[in-house]
C-alpha positions as CSV (number, residue, x, y, z in Angstrom):
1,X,-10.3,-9.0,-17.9
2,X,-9.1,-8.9,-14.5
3,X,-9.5,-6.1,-12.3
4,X,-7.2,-4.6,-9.3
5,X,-8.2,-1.9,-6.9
6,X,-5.3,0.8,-6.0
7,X,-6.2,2.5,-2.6
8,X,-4.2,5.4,-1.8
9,X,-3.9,7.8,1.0
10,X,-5.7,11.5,1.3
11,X,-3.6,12.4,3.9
12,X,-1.2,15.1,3.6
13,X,0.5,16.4,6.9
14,X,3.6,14.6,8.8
15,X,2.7,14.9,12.0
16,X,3.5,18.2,13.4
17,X,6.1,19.1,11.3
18,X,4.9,21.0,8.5
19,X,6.3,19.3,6.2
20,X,3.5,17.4,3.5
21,X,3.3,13.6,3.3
22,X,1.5,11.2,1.4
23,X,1.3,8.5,-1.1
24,X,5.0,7.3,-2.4
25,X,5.3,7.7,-6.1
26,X,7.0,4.5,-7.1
27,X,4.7,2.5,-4.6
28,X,2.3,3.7,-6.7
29,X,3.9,4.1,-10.3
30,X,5.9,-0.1,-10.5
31,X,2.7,-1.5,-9.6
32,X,0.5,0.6,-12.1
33,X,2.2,-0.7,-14.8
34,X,3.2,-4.3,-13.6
35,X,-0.7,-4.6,-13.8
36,X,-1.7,-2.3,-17.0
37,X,1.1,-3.5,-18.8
38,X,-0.2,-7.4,-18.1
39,X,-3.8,-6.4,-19.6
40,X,-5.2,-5.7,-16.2
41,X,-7.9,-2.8,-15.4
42,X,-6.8,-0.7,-12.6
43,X,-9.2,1.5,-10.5
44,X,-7.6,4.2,-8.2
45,X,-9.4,4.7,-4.9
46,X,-8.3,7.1,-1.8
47,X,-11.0,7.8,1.2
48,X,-12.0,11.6,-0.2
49,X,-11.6,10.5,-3.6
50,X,-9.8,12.9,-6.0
51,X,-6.3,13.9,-6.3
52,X,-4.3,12.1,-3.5
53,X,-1.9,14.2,-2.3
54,X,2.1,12.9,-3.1
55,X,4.5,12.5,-1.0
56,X,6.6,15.3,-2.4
57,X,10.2,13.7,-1.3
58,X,9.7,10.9,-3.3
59,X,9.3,12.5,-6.7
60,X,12.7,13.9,-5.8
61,X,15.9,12.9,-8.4
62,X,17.0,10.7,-6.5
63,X,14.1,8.6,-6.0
64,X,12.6,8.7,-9.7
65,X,12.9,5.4,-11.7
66,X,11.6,4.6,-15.5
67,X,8.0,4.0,-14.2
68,X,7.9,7.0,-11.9
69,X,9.0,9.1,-14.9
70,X,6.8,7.1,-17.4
71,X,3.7,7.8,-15.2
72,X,4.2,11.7,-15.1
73,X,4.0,12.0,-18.6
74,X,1.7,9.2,-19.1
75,X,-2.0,11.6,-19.4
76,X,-4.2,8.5,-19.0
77,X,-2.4,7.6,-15.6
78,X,-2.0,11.6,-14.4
79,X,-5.9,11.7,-15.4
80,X,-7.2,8.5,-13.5
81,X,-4.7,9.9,-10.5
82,X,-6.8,13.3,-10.0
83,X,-10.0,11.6,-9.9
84,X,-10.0,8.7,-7.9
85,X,-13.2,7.3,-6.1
86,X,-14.0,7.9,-3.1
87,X,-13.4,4.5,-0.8
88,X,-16.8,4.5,0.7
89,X,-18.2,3.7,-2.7
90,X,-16.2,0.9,-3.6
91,X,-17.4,-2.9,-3.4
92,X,-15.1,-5.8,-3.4
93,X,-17.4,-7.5,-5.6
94,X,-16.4,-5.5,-8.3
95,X,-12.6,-6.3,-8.5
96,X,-10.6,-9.1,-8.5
97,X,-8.2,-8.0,-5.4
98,X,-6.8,-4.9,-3.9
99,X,-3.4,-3.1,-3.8
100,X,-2.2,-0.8,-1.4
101,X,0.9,1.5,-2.0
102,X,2.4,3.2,1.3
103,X,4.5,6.3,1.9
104,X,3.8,7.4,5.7
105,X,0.4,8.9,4.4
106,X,-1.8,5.6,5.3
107,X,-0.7,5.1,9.0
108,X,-2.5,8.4,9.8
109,X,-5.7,7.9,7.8
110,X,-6.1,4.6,6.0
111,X,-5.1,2.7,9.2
112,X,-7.8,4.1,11.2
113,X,-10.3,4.2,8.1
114,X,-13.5,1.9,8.8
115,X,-14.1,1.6,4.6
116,X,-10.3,0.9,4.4
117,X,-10.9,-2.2,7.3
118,X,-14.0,-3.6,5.8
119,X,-12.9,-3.7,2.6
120,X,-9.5,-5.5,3.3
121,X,-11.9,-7.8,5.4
122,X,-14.4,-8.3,2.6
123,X,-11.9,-9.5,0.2
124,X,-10.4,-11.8,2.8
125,X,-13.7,-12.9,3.3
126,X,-14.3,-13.6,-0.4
127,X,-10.9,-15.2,-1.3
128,X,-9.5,-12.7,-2.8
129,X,-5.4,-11.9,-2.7
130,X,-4.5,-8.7,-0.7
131,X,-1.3,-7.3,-1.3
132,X,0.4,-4.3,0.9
133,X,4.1,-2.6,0.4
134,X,6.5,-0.2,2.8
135,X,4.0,1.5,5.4
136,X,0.9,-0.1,4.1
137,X,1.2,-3.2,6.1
138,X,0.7,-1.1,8.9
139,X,-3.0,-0.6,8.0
140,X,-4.0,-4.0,8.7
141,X,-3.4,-3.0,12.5
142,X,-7.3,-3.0,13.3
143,X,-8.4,-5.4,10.1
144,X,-9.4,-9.1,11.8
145,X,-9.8,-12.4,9.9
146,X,-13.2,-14.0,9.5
147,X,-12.5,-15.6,13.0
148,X,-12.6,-12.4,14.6
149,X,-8.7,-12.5,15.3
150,X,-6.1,-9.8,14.1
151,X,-5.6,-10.6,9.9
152,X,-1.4,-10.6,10.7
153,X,-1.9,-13.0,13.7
154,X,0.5,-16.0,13.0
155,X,0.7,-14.6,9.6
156,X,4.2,-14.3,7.8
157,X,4.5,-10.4,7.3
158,X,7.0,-7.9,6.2
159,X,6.5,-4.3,5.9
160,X,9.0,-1.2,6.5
161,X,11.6,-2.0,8.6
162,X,12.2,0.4,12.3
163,X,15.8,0.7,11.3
164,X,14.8,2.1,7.4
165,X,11.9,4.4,9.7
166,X,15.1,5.3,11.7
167,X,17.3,5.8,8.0
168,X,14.5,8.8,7.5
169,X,14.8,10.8,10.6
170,X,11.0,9.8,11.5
171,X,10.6,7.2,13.9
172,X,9.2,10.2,16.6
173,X,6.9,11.3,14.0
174,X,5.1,8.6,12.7
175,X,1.6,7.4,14.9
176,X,3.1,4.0,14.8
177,X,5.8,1.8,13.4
178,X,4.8,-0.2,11.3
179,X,7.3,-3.5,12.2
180,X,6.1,-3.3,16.0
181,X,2.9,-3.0,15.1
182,X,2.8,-6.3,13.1
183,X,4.7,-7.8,15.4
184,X,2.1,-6.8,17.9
185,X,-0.5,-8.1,16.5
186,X,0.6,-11.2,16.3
187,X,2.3,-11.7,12.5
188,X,5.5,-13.3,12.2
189,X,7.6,-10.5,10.8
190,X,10.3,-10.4,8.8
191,X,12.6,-8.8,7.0
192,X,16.0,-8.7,4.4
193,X,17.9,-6.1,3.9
194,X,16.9,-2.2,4.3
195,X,16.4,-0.5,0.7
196,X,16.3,-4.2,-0.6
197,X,14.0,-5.8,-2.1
198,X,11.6,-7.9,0.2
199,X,8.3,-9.6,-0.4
200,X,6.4,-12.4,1.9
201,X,3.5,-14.1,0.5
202,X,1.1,-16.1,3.4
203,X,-2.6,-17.4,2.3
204,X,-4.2,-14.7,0.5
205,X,-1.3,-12.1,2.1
206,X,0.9,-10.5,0.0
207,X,3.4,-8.1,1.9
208,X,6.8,-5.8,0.7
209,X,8.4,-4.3,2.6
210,X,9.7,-0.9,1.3
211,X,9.9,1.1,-2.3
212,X,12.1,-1.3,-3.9
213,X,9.8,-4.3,-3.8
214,X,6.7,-2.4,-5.3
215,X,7.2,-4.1,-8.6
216,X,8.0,-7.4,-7.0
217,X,5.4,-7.3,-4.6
218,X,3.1,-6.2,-7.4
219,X,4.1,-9.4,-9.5
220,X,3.6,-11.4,-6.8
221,X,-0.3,-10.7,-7.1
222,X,-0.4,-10.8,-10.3
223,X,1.4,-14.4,-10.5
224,X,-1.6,-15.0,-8.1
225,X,-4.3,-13.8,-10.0
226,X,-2.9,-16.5,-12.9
């Protein structure tokens, strides 16, 4: 059976607002069952292990979908959510690649965390398909490829677009964002539509760019995984 690590974010503050932040629930909930439902093993990780904190805007109506809605009352998934591993005891050798779901959460703490880099780097290293959606992308900023160069450089990237950062009233907020950073850093960006759909697949990359390609970004890696 195959095997797909899901790292998520422990960070729960945006910014200096006072409003909470985290991990995006259908970022989280599309690929969850994209892979369960194709007979893959999933293992949650975040970098203090436990219950990662939710975003709580995106478990609003007007974001929920089937899957969101199917992993809240789903017990197994709710259960394996408020106990996931900590990141610094994760090995890449264990799984078969690694998925990371965004809401702004990651650019504070998974972009800067040294288990989050080495891992993405160790399963570059080892072959293994990475995939990234909406803010994610933006914590390859400090991950390098086995030549010691930026993972995104000459890479073809998406990742959430500045004008769909703008569309949330948090482009002031954010540390970063995340399609200046890529670009930055060297990756060829792109991007369609905001709120549409998006996914760019390069080498062993695997990149969506917002909520709505979760799913499609998720089936992407799984397509790869054969």
């Amino acid at each position: 059976m195959k095997k797909v690590l899901i790292v998520l974010t422990s960070h729960s503050e945006l910014g200096n607002t006072g409003r909470k932040t985290g991990f995006w629930l259908e970022e989280l909930a599309a690929p969850y069952y994209t892979f369960k439902d194709a007979g893959v093993e999933v293992v949650l990780a975040s970098p203090l292990g436990g219950q990662p904190p939710l975003d709580p805007k995106s478990n609003e109506p007007s974001f929920q979908t089937d899957l969101t809605r199917r992993f809240e009352q789903d017990p197994q998934a709710t259960a394996q959510l408020a106990a996931t591993l900590r990141l610094d005891t994760v090995d890449q050798a264990a799984f078969d690649t690694v998925f990371y779901p965004g809401g702004h959460g990651p650019l504070w703490d998974l972009a800067e965390d040294g288990n989050s880099i080495a891992l993405i780097e160790a399963f570059i290293e080892a072959g293994k398909p990475v995939a990234l959606v909406c803010h994610a992308p933006g914590v390859l900023r400090h991950v390098k490829a086995p030549d010691g160069r930026p993972l995104v450089e000459g890479k073809q990237v998406t990742g959430f677009t500045n004008t769909e950062e703008d569309g949330v009233g948090l482009t002031e907020i954010v540390p970063f964002l995340v399609e200046d950073e890529l670009k930055a850093k060297g990756g060829v960006y792109s991007k369609g539509e905001d709120w549409a759909s998006y996914v760019v697949e390069d080498g062993l990359l695997i990149t969506g760019q917002n909520p709505a390609s979760s799913a499609a970004t998720a089936a992407a890696l799984l397509k790869r995984l054969g």
